[in-house]
C-alpha positions as CSV (number, residue, x, y, z in Angstrom):
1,X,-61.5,49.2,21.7
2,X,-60.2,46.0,21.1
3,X,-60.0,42.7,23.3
4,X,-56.7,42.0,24.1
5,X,-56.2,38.3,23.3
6,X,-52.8,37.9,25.6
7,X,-55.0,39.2,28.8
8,X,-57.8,36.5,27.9
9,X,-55.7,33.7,27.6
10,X,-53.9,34.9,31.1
11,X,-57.3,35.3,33.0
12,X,-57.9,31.6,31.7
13,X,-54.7,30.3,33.2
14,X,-55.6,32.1,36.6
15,X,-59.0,31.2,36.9
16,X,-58.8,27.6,35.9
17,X,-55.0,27.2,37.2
18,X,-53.5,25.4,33.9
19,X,-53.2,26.6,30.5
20,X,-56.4,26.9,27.9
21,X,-56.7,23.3,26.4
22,X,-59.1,21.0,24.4
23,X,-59.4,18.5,26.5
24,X,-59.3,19.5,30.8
25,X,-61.3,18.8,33.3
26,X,-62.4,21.1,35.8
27,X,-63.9,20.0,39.3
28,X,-64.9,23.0,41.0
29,X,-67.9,22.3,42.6
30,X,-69.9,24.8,44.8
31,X,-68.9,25.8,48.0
32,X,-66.1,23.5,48.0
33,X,-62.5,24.9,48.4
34,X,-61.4,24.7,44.6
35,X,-64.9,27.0,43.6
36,X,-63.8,29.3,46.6
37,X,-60.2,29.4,45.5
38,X,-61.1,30.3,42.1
39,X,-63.2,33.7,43.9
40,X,-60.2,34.6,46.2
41,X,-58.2,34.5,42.4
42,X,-61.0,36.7,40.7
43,X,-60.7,39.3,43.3
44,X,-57.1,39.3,43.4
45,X,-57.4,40.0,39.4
46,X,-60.4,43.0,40.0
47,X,-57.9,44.5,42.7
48,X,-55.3,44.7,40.2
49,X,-57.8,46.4,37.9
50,X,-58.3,49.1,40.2
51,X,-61.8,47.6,41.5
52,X,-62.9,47.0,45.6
53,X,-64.3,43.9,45.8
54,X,-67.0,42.5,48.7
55,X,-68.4,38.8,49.0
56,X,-72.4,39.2,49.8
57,X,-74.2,36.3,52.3
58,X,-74.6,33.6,49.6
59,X,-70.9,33.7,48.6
60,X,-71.2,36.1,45.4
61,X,-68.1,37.6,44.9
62,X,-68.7,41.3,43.5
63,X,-66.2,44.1,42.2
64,X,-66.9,47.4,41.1
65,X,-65.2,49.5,39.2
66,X,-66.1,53.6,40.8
67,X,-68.6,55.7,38.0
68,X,-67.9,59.3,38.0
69,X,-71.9,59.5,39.3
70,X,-71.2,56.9,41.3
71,X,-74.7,57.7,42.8
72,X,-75.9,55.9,39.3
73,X,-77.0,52.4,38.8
74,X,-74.9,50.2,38.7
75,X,-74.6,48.1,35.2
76,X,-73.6,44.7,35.9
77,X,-71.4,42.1,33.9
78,X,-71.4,38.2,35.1
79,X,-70.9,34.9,35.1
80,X,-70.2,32.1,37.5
81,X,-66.9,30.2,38.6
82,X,-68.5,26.8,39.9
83,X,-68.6,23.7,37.3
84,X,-70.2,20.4,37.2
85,X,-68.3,17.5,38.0
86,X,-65.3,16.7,35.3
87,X,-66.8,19.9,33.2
88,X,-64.2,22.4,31.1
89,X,-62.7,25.2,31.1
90,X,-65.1,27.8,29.4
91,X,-68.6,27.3,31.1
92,X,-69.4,30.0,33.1
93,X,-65.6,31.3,33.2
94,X,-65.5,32.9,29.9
95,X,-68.0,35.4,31.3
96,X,-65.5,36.3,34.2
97,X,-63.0,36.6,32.0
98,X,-64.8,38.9,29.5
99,X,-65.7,41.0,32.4
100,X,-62.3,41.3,33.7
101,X,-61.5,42.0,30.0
102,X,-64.4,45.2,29.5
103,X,-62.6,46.4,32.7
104,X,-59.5,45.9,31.4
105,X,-59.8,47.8,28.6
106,X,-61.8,50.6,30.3
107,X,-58.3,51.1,32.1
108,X,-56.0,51.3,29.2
109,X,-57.8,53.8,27.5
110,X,-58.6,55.8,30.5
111,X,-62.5,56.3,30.3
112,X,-64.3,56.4,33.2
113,X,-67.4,55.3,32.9
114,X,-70.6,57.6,33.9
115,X,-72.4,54.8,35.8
116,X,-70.2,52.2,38.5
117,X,-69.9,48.8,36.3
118,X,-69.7,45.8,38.7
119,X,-68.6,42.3,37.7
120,X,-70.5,39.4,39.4
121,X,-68.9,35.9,39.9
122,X,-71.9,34.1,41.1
123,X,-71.6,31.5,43.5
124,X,-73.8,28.2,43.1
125,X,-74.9,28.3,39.1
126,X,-74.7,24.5,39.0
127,X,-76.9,21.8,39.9
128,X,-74.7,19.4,40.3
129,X,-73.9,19.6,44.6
130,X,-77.3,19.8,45.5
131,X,-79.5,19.6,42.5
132,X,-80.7,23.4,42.4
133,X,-79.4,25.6,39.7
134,X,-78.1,29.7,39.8
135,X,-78.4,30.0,43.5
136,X,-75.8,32.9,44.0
137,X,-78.1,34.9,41.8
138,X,-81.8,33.6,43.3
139,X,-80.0,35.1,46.6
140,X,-79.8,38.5,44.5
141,X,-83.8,38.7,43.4
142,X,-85.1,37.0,46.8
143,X,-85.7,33.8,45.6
144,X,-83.3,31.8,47.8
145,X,-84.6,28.6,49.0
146,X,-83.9,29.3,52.7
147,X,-86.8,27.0,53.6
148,X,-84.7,24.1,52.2
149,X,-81.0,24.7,53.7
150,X,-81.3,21.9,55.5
151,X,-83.1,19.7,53.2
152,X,-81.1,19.6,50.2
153,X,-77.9,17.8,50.3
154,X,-74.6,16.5,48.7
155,X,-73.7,13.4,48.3
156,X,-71.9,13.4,51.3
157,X,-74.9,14.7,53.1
158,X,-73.5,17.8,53.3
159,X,-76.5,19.8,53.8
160,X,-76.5,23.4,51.6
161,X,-76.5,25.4,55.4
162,X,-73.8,23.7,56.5
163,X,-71.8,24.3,53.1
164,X,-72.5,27.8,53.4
165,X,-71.4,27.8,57.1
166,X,-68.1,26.0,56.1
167,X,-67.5,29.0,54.1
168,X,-67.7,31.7,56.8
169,X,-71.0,32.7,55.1
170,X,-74.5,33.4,57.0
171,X,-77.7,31.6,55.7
172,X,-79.6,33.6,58.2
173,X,-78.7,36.8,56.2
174,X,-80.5,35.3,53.1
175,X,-83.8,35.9,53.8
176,X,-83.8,38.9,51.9
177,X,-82.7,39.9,48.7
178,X,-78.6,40.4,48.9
179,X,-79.0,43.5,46.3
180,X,-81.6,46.2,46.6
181,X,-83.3,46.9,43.2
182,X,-83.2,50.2,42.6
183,X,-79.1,49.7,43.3
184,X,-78.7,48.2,39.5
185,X,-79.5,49.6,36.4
186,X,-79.0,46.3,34.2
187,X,-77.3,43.0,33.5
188,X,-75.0,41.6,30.9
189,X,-73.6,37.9,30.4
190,X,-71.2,36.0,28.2
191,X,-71.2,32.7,27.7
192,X,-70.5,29.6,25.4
193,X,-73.2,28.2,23.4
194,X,-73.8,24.5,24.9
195,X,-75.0,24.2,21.5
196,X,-73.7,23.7,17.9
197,X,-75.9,26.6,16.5
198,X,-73.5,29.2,16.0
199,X,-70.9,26.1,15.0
200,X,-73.0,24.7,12.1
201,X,-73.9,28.2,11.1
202,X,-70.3,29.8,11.2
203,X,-71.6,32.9,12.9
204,X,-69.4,34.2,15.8
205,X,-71.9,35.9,18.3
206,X,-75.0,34.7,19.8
207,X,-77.9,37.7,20.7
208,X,-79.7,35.4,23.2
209,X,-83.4,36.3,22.8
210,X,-85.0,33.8,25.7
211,X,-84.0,31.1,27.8
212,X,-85.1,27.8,28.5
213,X,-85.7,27.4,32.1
214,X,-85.5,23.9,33.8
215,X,-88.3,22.2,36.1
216,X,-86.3,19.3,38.3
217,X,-88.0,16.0,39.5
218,X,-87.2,13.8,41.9
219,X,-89.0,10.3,41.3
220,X,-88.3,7.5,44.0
221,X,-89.8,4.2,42.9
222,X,-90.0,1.6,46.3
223,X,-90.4,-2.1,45.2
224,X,-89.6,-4.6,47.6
225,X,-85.9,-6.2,48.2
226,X,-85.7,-9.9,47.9
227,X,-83.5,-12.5,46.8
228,X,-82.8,-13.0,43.5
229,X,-82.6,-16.8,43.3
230,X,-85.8,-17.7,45.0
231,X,-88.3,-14.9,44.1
232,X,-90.0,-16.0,41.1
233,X,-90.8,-13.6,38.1
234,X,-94.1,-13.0,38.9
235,X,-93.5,-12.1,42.4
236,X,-91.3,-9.5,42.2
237,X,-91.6,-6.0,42.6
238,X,-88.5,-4.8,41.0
239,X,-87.9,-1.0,41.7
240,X,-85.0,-0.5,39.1
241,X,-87.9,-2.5,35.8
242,X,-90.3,0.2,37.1
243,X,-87.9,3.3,37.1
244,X,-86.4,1.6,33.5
245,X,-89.9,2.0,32.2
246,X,-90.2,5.8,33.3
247,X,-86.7,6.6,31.6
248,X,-87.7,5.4,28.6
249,X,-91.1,7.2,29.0
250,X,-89.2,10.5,29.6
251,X,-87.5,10.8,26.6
252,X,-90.7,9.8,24.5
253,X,-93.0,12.3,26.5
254,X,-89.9,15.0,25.1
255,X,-90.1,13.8,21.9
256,X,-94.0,14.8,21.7
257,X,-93.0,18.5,22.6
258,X,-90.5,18.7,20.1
259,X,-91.3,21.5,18.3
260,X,-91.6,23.6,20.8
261,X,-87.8,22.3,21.7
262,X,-88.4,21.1,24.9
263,X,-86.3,18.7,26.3
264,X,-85.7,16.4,29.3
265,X,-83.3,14.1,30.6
266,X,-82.6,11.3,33.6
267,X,-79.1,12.6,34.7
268,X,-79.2,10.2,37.6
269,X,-80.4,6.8,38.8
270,X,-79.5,5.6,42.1
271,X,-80.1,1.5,43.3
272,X,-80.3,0.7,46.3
273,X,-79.5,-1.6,47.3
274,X,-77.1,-2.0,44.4
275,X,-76.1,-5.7,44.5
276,X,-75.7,-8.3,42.0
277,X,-78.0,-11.3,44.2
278,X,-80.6,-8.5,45.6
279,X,-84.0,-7.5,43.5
280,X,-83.8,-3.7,43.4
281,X,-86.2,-2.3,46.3
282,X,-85.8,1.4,45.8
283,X,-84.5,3.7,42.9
284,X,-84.4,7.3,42.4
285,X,-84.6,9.0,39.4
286,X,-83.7,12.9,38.5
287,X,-85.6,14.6,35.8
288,X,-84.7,17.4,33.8
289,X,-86.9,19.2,31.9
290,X,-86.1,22.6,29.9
291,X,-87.9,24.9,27.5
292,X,-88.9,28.5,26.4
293,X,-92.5,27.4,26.6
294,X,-94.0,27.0,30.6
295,X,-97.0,25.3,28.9
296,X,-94.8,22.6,26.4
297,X,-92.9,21.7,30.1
298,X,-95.6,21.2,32.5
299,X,-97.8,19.0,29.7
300,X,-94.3,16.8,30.0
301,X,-94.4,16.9,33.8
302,X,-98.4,15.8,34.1
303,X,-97.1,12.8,31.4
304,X,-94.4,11.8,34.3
305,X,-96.8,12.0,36.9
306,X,-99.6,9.8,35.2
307,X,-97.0,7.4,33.6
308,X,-95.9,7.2,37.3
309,X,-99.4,6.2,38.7
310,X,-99.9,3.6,35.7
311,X,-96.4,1.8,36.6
312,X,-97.7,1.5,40.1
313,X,-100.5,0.0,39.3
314,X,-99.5,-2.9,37.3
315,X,-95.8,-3.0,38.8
316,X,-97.2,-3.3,42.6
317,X,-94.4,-0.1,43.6
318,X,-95.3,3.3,44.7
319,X,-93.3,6.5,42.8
320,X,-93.3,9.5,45.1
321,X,-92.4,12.3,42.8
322,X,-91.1,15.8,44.2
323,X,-90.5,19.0,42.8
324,X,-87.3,20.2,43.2
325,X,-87.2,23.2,41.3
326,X,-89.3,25.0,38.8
327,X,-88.3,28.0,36.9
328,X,-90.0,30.1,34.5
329,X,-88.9,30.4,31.2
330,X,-87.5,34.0,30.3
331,X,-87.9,36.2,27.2
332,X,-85.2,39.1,26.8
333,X,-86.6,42.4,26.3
334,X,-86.8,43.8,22.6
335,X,-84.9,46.8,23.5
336,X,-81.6,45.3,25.4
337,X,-81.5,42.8,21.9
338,X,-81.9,45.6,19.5
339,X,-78.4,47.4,21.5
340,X,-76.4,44.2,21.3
341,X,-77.2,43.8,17.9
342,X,-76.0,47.2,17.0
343,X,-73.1,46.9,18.9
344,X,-72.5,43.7,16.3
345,X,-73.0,46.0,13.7
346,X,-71.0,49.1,14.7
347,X,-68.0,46.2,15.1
348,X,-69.2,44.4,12.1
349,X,-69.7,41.5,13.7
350,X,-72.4,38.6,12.2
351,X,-74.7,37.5,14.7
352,X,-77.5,35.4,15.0
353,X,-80.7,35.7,16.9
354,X,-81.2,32.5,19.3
355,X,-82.9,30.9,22.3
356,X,-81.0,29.3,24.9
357,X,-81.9,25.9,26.0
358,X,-79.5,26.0,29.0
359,X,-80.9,27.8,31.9
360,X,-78.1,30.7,33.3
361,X,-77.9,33.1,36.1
362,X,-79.1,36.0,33.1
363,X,-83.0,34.1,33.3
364,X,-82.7,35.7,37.5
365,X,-81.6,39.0,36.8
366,X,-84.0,39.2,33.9
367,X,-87.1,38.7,36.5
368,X,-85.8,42.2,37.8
369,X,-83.4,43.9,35.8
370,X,-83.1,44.4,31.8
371,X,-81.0,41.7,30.6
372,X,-78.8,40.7,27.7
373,X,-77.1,37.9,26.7
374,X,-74.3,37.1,24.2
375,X,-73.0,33.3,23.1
376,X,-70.3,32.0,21.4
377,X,-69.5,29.1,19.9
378,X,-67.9,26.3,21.3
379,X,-66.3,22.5,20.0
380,X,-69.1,20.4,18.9
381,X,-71.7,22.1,20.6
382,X,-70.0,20.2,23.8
383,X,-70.5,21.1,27.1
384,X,-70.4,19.9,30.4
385,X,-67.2,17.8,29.5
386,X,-63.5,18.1,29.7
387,X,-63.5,18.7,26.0
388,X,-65.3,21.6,26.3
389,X,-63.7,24.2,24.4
390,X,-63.2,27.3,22.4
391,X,-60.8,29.5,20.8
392,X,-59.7,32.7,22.1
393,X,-60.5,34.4,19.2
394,X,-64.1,33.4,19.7
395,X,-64.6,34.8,23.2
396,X,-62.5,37.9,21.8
397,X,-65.0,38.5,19.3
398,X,-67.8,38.2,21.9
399,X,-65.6,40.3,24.1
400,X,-65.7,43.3,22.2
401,X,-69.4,42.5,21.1
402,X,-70.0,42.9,25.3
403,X,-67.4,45.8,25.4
404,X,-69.0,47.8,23.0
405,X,-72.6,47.6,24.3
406,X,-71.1,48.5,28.0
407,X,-69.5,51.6,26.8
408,X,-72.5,52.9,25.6
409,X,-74.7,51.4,28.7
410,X,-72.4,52.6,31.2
411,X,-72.6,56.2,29.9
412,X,-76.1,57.0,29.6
């Protein structure tokens, strides 16, 4: 079976609403009316494949296509529809689309799998509304932060109950897992890269063998407002010098870690109060730091923390740093890499074996569920950014990398 490349292309143009390009920006943040449109267009496209489709209580949008035991455990393909702000096309849609594609392709040769297969479009993946990652899938393994609803916000002050309520869903319902464990047997997902690996090395498929898993930081530095013509240098207590000095510390606390590829970033810095004649009396800083090694992230986390006690010392500002989120980093079993691999070889597809540094819904389902994970390449290694791209040929060839493994999964 082969991936058909006119259906990809089509699913692309649904999903995202325009044409594939290499350079379109897509705003479809969660929980927002764009993110839900693209669900209600994903389950119009599963209906037409013959699937049902259900939404569960934290927006996941779920078809299934029937098993002949459909008794069986369910094996799962998925991905997620929201982006970041002004992202592409591919992140997190390609998956949908090579789901819709596996189905697809189930139908046109008439095989009924043994086992149901059920494609996931996960709600909440992102960060970027309210700065916690792969929500639709911590719903699915428990791990939903209902003890934070109301706490965490947009930037609108939107709070992440309300969103929910907006869209018809309960947050009281999330208490509990959405999915009962023994329901699913495993859990597959495509995705681009993020990275230039596969790029630079000219290898088409990805056979992800861990993924980096981020730990988020809020620091808030509070200084002291004052007027910028008659406080003297040595008076001041300058919020935005004291947070400069941390983001600068950040990236050289990262650097240290290098080989154990860890990395972190300040995404955002926020002033206030953010005028040209004011000294700045409070800034907030997010931190983002990722790796496949627990130990390599929290030694760059206690290096935040004790730069943070040394600014306040000599800068006369306190840093109140909180935890937003902290994930554990995931290794993929030995035995779930070993079957994608020979589903590249039965193809004769080249592969190569590779850590992600992104976090993805795939480092949830792995905490319960055997769990594999295919990349492919994209532009650049760029991601996050209306240039964002790759070719249809490349998520064709990780298409019937994905295809081939779920034939054999589904009919075990």
């Amino acid at each position: 079976m082969h991936a058909s490349t006119s259906r990809i292309e089509s699913y692309f143009c649904k999903l995202n609403g325009t044409p594939i390009s290499t350079n379109q920006s897509m705003n479809r943040l969660a929980y927002t009316e764009d993110e839900r449109r693209a669900h209600h267009t994903f389950s119009e496209l599963a209906v037409s494949l013959g699937m049902t489709v259900r939404t569960d209580a934290v927006g996941n949008t779920i078809a299934r296509l029937k098993g002949s035991d459909d008794t069986q455990p369910v094996v799962a393909i998925g991905s997620h529809l929201d982006t970041v702000r002004n992202g592409g096309q591919f992140d997190g849609t390609a998956g949908i689309v090579a789901g819709l594609e596996v189905v697809a392709l189930f139908n046109e040769h008439r095989i009924q799998p043994h086992h149901p297969i059920e494609l996931i479009a996960f709600a909440s993946e992102e960060s970027s509304r309210f700065g916690v990652a792969t929500l639709g899938s911590k719903a699915m393994i428990g791990e939903f932060p209902i003890d934070k609803m109301s706490t965490l916000t947009d930037q609108d002050g939107v709070s992440l109950a309300e969103a929910l309520r907006r869209c018809k869903l309960n947050p009281e319902l999330l208490k509990k897992p959405v999915v009962q464990r023994q329901t699913l047997n495993r859990f597959f997902e495509l995705h681009i890269e993020q990275g230039p690996e596969l790029e630079s090395l000219d290898v088409p498929v990805g056979i992800v063998n861990g993924i980096a898993a981020p730990t988020r930081l809020k620091l808030t530095f509070q200084g002291q407002a004052n007027h910028t013509g008659t406080t003297s240098m040595m008076r001041r207590k300058d919020a935005l010098v004291a947070a400069s000095e941390m983001i600068l510390f950040v990236e050289d606390a990262a650097k240290l870690e290098a080989i154990n590829k860890t990395v972190a970033t300040v995404g955002i810095c926020e002033v206030t109060p953010a005028s040209m004649n004011v000294i700045p009396g409070e800034v907030t800083l997010y931190v983002d730091i990722r790796s496949t090694s627990m130990v390599s992230k929290q030694r760059v986390h206690q290096q935040i923390r004790k730069k943070a006690y040394v600014i306040e010392q000599y800068r006369g500002v306190t840093c109140e740093i909180d935890v937003l989120s902290k994930e554990i980093p995931i290794v993929i079993e030995r035995h779930i890499q070993e079957r994608l691999q020979s589903a590249c070889e039965e193809i004769n597809i080249n592969y190569e074996n590779m850590p992600s540094g992104a976090g993805h819904d795939a480092m949830n389902m792995a905490k319960l569920w055997p769990t594999g994970m295919i990349f492919v390449p994209c532009k650049n290694g760029v991601s996050h950014d209306p240039t964002e791209y790759s070719t249809v040929e490349q998520i064709v060839a990780g298409t019937n990398v994905l295809i081939t493994a779920i034939r054999r999964e589904a009919s075990r």
